[in-house]
C-alpha positions in Angstrom: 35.1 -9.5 33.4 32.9 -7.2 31.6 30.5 -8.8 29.1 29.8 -8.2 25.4 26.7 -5.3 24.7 25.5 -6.4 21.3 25.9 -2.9 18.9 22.5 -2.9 18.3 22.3 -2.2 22.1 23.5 1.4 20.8 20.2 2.5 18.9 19.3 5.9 20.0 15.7 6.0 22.0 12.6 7.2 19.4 12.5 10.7 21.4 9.1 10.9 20.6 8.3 8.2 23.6 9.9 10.2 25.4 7.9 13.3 25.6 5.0 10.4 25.8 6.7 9.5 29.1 6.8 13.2 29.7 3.6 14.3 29.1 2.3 11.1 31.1 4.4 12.2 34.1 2.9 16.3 34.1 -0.6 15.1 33.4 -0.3 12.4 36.8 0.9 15.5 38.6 -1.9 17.8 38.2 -3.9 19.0 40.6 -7.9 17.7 40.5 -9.2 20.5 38.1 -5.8 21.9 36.8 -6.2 22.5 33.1 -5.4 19.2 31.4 -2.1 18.0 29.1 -3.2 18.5 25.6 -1.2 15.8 23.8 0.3 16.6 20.3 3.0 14.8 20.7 2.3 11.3 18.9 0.4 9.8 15.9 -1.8 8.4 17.7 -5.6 9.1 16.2 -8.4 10.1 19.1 -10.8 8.5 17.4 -10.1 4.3 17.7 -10.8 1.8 15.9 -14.2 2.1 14.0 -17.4 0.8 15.4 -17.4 -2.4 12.8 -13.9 -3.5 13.8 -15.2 -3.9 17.4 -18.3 -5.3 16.5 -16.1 -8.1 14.6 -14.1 -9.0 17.9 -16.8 -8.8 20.2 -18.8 -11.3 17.7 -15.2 -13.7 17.8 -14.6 -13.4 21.6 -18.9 -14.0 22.1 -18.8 -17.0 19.9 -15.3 -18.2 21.2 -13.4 -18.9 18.2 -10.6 -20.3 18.3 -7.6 -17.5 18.8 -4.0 -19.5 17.4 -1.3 -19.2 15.4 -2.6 -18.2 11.5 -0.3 -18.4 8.6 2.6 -16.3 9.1 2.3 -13.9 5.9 -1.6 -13.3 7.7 -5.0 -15.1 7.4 -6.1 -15.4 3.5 -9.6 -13.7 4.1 -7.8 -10.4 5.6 -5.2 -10.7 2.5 -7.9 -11.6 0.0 -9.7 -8.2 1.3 -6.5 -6.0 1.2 -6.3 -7.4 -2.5 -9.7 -6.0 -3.4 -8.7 -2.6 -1.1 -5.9 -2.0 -3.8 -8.5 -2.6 -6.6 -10.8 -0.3 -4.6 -8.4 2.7 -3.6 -5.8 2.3 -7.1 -7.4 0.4 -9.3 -4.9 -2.1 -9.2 -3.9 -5.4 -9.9 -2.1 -6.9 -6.4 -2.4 -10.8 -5.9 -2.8 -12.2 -2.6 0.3 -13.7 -2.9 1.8 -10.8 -2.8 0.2 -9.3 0.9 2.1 -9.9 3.6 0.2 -9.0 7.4 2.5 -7.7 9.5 2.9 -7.0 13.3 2.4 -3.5 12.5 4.2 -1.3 10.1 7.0 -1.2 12.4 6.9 -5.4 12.2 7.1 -4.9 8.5 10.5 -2.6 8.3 12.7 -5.1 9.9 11.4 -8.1 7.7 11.7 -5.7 4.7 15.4 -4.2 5.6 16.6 -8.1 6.8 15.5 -9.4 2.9 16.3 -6.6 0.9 19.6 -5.6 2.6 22.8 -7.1 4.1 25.0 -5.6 7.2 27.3 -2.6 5.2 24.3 -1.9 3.1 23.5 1.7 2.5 20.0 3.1 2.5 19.0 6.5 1.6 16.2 8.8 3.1 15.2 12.4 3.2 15.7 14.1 6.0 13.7 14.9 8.1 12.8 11.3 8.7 10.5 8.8 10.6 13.2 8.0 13.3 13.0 4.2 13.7 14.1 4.1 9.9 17.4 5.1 11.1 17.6 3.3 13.8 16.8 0.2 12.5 18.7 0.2 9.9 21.4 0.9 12.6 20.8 -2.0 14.7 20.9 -4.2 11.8 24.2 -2.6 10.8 23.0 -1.1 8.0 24.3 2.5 6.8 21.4 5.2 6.7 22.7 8.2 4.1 21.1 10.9 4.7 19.6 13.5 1.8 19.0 17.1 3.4 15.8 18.1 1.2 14.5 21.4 2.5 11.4 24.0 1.3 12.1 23.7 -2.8 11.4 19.7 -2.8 8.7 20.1 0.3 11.3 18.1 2.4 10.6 15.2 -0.1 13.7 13.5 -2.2 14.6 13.9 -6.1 15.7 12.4 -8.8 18.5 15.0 -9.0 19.4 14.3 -5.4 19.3 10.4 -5.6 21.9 11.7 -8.8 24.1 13.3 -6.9 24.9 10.4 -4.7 28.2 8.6 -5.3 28.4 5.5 -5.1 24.5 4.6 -5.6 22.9 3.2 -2.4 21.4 -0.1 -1.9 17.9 1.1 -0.9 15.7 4.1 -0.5 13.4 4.6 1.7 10.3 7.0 0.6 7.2 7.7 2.6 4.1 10.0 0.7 2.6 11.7 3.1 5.4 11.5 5.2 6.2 12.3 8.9 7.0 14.3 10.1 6.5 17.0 7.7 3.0 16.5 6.2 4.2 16.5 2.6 3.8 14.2 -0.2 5.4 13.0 -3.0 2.8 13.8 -5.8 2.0 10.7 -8.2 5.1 11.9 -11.0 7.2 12.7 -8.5 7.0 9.3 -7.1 6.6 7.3 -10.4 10.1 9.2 -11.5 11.7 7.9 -8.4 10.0 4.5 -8.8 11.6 4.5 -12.2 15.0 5.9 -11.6 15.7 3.5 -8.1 14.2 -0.1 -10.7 16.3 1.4 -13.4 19.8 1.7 -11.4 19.2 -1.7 -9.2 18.1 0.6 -6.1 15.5 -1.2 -4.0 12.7 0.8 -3.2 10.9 0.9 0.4 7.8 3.0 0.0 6.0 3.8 3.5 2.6 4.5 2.8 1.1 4.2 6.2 -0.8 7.7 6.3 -3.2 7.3 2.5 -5.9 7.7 3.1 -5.1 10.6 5.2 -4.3 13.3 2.3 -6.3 17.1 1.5 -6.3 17.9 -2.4 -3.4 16.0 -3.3 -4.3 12.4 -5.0 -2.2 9.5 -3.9 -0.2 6.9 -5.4 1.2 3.6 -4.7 4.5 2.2 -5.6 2.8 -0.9 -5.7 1.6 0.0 -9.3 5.0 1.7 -10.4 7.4 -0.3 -10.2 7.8 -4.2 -10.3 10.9 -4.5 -7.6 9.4 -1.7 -4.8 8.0 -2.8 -1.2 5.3 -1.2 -0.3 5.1 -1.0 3.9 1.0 0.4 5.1 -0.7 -0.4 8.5 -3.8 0.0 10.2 -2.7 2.5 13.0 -3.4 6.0 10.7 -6.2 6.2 8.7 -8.2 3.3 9.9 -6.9 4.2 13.8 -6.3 1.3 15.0 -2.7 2.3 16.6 -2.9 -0.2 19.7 -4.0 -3.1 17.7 -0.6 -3.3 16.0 -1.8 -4.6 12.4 -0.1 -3.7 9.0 0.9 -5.5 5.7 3.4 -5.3 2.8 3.2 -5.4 -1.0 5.8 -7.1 -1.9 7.8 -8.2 -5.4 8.0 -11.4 -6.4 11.7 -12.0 -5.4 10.9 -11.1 -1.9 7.8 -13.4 -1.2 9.7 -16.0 0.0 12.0 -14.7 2.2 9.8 -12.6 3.9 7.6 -15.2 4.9 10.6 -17.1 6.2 11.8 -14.1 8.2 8.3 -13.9 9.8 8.1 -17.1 10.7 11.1 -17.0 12.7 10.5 -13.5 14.2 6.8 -13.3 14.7 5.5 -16.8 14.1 2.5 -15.1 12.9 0.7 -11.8 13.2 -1.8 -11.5 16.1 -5.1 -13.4 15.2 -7.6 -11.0 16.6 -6.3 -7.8 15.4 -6.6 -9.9 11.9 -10.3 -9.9 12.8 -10.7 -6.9 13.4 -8.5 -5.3 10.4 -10.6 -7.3 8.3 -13.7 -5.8 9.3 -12.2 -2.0 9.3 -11.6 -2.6 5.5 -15.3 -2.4 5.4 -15.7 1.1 7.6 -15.3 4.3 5.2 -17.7 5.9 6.1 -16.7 6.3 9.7 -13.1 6.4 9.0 -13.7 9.1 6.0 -15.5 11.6 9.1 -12.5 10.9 11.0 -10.2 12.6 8.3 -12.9 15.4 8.0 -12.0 15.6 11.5 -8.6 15.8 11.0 -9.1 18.6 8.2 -11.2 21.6 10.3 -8.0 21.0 13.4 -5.2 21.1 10.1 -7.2 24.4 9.3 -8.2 25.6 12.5 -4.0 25.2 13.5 -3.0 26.7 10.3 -4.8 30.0 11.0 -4.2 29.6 14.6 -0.2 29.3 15.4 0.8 31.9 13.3 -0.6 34.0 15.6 1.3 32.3 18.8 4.6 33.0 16.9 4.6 29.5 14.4 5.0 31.4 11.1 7.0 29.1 9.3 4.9 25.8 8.7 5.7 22.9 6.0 3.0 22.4 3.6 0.4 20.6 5.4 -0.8 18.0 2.5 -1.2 14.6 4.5 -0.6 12.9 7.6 -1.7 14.9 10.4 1.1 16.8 11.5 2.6 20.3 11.0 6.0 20.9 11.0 7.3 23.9 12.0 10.3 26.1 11.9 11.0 27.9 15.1 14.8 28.5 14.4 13.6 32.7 15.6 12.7 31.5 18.7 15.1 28.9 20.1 18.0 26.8 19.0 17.6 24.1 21.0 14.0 22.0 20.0 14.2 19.7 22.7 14.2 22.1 26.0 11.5 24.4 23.5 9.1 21.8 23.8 10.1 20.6 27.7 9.4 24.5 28.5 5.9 24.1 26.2 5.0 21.2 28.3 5.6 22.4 31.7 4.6 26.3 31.0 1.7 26.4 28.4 0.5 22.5 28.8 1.1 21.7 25.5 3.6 18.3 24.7 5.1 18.6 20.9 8.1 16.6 19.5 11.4 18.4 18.7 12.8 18.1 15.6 15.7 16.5 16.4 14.1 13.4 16.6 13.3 14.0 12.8 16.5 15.1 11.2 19.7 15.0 13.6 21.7 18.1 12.0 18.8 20.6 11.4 16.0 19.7 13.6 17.0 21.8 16.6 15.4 24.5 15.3 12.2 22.7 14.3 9.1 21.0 16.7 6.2 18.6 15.1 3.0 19.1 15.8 0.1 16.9 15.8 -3.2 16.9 15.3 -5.2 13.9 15.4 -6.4 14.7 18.8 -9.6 15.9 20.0 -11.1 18.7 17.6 -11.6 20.6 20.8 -8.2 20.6 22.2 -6.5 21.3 18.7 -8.6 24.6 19.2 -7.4 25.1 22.9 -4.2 24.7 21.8 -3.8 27.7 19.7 -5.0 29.6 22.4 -3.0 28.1 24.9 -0.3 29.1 22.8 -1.2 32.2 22.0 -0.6 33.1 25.6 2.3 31.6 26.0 4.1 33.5 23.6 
């Protein structure tokens, strides 16, 4: 007798991993000497965490304090810090009792999405989207709805589009700069959202996990726009701390509660050491502000590079670190485009499938938080290949 699979069993795999796996498997297989993988495949910053994180750790481990179980919505000092951070970046007002540390941003969606929605919920996005958004959602047996924003909106969602929907959704999800894209939502853009989504009993979920990581366009915070928005931001972009798996929420007042009852029961608490050291990268601008310097000169370097190896169609590249790009004249199908990058030119990219399921064949993400050097390689890499 066959037994039950749970539905959520069904989620679709984040494809992105899977060109990790990929990439993993070609690099192994190299010959000693054979031209390396370039990676550009994954958000994964080169750089690691800054020099005053580790400090911090190696200090905790030397002295060996004690390493438990800490509050579950995070230690007070690290949310006591994040406080002052929203002062700092936003000049904003945001309590302590309001941050929540989460195990990683992708720790905070499911707490967010288990208090905000219920199973039957709809949530709407733009598409192209962060793929775990979806999939979540699915597991939970939530409804994703999809808005297909294209060039005019810089693949970011409207007001006239959140109109057009019929019936209104439960939620929207937002995320300024967003992957994979690169675009943002600029600070009227998102305050009309903000507005409309409080106004027509729409819970907001903004994903702000790449500020911080933005070139001539200011930022803005939902935090400070409207009082019923969440507000999901991690330490894995800007401060590069991917492996550490450390984020937090903002969240409103009616939420407080039961997302510090969800933790509990799902995470017991937030790992104490990566609190540590999150703590300490609050305090590391100046390194962490080169690193997005770093970022800019490949972001340049790539835009006056692929156009040249055949990538003339390119989303505006104002955040994040990624450039999206429409190769719809060169293949319909994204996913073996980038298998035949990988095993031909060296190069691992995401298709854009992963990102929006009825366009993205004809689109591949690149990214380029990598080495400064290989970013440069890889424009002549595919220059060639072409």
């Amino acid at each position: 007798m066959a037994l039950k699979v749970g539905r959520g069993a069904a989620a679709p795999p984040f494809l992105v991993m899977e060109v990790v796996t990929a990439a993993n498997a070609r690099q192994a297989a190299l010959a000693p000497g054979a031209p390396h993988v370039i990676r550009m495949e994954v958000g994964q910053p080169a750089t690691g965490a800054p020099a005053g994180a580790v400090a911090a750790v190696t200090a905790a481990l030397r002295e060996r304090a004690p390493m438990g179980y800490t509050e579950a919505l995070g230690l007070r000092s690290l949310r006591a810090r994040l406080s002052r951070h929203y002062q700092d970046w936003y000049g904003a007002d945001v309590p302590l009792d309001r941050l929540a540390v989460t195990v990683g941003a992708s720790g905070a969606f499911p707490l967010a999405f288990l208090a905000a929605f219920d199973p039957g919920d709809r949530v709407a996005m733009a598409a192209p989207f962060y793929p775990p958004y979806v999939n979540i959602l699915t597991a939970l047996g939530m409804q994703p709805v999809m808005l297909e924003a294209g060039p005019e909106t810089r693949f970011q969602p409207s007001v006239a589009m959140l109109e057009r929907l019929s019936p209104r959704p439960d939620g929207l999800i937002v995320a300024s700069p967003c992957n994979p894209a690169g675009t943002m939502l600029h600070p009227d853009e998102l305050a009309a959202i903000a507005a409309w989504c409080h106004a027509n009993g729409v819970r907001l979920i903004s994903d702000e996990i790449y500020h911080g990581l933005h070139y001539g366009h200011p930022i803005a915070t939902a935090a400070t726009l409207s009082p019923s928005a969440v507000v999901v931001n991690s330490f894995s972009k800007y401060f590069s701390m991917t492996g550490w798996r450390i984020g937090w929420m903002v969240l409103p007042e009616d939420l407080q509660r039961p997302v510090e009852c969800l933790a509990q029961n799902l995470f017991i608490s937030p790992p104490h050491i990566a609190q540590v050291a999150a703590e300490a990268a609050l305090d590391c601008a100046e390194e962490l502000d080169a690193n997005v310097a770093r970022y800019r000169r490949s972001r340049d370097l790539l835009l006056r590079g692929l156009p040249g190896a055949g990538f003339e169609r390119m989303c505006p590249a104002e955040g994040a670190f990624y450039l999206y790009a429409d190769v719809g004249e060169r293949t319909n199908d994204s996913r073996d485009f980038c298998a035949r990058m990988l095993a031909e030119a060296g190069v691992a990219a995401s298709p854009g499938v992963d990102f929006d399921r009825t366009r993205g064949h004809r689109f591949v993400r690149f990214s380029y938080c990598g080495p400064e050097a290989d970013m440069a390689m890889a424009a002549e890499r595919l220059a060639a290949w072409r």
